[in-house]
N, C-alpha and C positions, 0 to 999 in steps of 0.2 A: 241328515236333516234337510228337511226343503226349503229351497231359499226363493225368496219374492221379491223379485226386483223391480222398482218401477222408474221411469221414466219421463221427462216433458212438462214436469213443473214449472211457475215462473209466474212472472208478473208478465200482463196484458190491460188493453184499457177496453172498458166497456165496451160491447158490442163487436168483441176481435171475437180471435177463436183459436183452441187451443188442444193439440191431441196426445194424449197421455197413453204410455205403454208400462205392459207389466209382462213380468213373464216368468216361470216358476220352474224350480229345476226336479222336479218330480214326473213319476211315469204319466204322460198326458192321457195315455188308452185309460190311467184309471180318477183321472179328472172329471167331475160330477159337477163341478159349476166355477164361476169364475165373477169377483163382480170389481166393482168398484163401490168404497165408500168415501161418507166426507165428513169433516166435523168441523163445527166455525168457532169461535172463540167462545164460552157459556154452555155451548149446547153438547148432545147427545150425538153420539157417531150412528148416523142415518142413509140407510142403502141408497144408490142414488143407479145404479145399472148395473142386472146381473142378465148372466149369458147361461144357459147349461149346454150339458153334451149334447141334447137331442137339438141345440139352435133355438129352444124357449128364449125369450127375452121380457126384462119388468125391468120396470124406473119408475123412479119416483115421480112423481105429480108438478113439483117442480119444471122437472128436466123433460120434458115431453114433449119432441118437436124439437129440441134443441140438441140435444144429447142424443149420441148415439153410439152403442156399442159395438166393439167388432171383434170375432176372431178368427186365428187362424187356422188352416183346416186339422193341425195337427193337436190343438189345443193344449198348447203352452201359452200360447201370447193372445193377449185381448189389446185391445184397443179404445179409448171413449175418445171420439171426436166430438168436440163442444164447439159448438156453436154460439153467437148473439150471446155471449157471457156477458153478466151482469155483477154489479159488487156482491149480492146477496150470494152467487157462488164462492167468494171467498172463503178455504177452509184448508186444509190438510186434508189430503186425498189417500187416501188407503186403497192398496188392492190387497184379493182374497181372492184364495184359492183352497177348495172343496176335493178331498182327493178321497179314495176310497179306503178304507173300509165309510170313516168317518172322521176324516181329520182335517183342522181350517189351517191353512197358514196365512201369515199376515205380511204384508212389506212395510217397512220403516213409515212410510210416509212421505208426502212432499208438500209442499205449499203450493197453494193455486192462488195469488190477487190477481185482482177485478180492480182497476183504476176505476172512479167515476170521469 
């Protein structure tokens, strides 16, 4: 079984910044995407930065300019470095990872507040 582990959760006050890791114990050669998600209290769990193997990169509308995805060359581990965080980023952060044939795995989750 693949395990997704994330890291770097936590409380921060408006306009800090905060860089969150995940990393997945499956074969990376057959890793097909990598993203991060987020969900806020109410809402819908909503893509917020995915990575694939070819180095494509999408974020959300949101996070544009602020957020930025990274991985490493071997593709287990991503990265979102955030940037000018605001309370509206407040949510439980998920990563996800895409491995081949066609299978998602998830990580537990962590909390990300946004002081105002």
């Amino acid at each position: 079984q693949v395990q997704v582990v994330e890291s770097g959760g936590g409380l921060v006050q408006a306009g800090g910044s905060l860089r969150l890791s995940c990393a997945h114990s499956g074969s990376a050669s057959r890793t097909i995407a990598m993203g991060w998600y987020r969900q806020a209290p109410g809402n819908e769990r909503e893509l917020v930065a995915m990575v694939t193997r070819g180095g494509n990169t999408n974020y959300a509308d949101s996070v544009k300019g602020r957020f930025t995805i990274l991985r490493d060359y071997a593709f287990n581990t991503v990265y979102l470095q955030m940037n000018n965080l605001t309370p509206e980023d407040t949510a439980v952060y998920y990563c996800n990872a895409r491995v081949e044939p066609s299978a998602y795995y998830w990580g537990k989750g962590m909390l990300v507040t946004v002081s105002s």
